[in-house]
C-alpha positions in Angstrom: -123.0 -100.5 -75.5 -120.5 -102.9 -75.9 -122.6 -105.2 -77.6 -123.3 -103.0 -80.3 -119.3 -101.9 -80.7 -118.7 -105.5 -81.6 -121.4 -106.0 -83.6 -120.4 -103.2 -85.7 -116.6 -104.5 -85.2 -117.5 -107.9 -87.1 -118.9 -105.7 -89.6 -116.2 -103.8 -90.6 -113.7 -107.2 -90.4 -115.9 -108.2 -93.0 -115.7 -105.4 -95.1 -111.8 -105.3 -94.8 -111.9 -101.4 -93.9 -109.0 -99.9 -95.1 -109.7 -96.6 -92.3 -112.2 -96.4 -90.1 -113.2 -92.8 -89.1 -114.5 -92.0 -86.3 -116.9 -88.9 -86.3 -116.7 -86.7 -83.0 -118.1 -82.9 -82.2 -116.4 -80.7 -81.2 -119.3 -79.2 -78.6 -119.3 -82.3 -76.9 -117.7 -82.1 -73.3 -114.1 -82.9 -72.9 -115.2 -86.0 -70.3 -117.5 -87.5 -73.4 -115.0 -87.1 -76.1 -112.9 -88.8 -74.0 -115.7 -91.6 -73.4 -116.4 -91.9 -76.9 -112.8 -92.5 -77.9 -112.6 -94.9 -75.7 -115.6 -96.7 -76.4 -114.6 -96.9 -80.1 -111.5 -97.7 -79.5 -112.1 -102.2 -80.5 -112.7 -101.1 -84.1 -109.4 -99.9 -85.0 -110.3 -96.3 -85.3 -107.5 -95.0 -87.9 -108.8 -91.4 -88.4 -111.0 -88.8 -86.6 -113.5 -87.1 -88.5 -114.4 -83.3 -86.6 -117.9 -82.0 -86.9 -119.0 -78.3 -85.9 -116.0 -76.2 -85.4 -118.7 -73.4 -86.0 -120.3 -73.9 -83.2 -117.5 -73.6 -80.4 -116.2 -70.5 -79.6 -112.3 -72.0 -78.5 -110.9 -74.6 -80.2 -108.5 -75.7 -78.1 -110.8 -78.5 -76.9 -109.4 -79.6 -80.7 -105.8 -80.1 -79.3 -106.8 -82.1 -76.6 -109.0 -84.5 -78.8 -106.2 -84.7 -81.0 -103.5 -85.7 -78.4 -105.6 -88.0 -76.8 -106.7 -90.1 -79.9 -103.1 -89.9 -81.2 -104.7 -90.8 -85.0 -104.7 -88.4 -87.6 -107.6 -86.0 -88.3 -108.8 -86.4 -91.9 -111.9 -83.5 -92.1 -113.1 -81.1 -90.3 -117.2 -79.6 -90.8 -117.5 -75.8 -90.0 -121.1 -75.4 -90.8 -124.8 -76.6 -91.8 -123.3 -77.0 -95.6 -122.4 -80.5 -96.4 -120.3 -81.0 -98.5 -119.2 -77.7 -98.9 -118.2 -77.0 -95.9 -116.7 -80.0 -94.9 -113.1 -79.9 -95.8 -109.4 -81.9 -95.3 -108.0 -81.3 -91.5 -104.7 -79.4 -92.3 -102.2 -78.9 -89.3 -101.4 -75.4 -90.5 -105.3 -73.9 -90.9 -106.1 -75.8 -87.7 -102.9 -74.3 -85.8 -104.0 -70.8 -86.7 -107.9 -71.6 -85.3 -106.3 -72.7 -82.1 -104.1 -70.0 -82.3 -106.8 -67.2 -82.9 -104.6 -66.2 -86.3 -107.0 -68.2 -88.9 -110.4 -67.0 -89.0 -113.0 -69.6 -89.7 -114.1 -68.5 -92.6 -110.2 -69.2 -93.9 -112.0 -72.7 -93.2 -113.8 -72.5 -96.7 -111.5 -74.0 -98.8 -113.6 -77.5 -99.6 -112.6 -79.8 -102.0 -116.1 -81.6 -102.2 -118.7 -79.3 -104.1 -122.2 -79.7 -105.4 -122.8 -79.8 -108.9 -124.7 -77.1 -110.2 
């Protein structure tokens, strides 16, 4: 709705965003990553944000996301845990997913953690 993209445009030009993340999933279809990127695209997107790289079972739809934005990937979320199991998107642990040499579970590194 491209009302609602520059509605939430003027609000971040107020609040002087230093990044804007944009927050895509990684089961979506190719076609509507592609939509969304787009769509988002007016607000200056600086970083992507990758949700549920446990739930696909290639991820070299990652690649093509990546590519296409052309921004640099700041987290990635590989499960039902937040915050532990969000953690920073690293090239190297990403390149061994895609790769099929990096488990997920290698994944579980996070730097965020709950307080006991």
């Amino acid at each position: 709705d491209p009302l609602r993209i520059n509605e939430l445009k003027t609000f971040l030009d107020a609040a002087q965003a230093d990044e804007v993340h944009l927050v895509v999933s990684l089961t979506s279809s190719p076609r509507s990553l592609n939509r969304v990127v787009e769509a988002f695209a007016p607000l200056g997107v600086s970083r992507l944000l990758i949700t549920k790289l446990d739930e696909v079972d290639s991820f070299g739809l990652l690649v093509n996301v990546m590519s296409r934005v052309n921004k640099s990937l700041s987290y990635v979320t590989y499960g039902q845990d937040v915050p532990e199991d969000l953690t920073p998107g690293q090239s190297a642990r990403l390149a061994g997913l895609v790769l099929g040499e990096t488990p997920l579970s290698g994944m579980k590194h996070s730097v965020l953690r709950r307080e006991a």
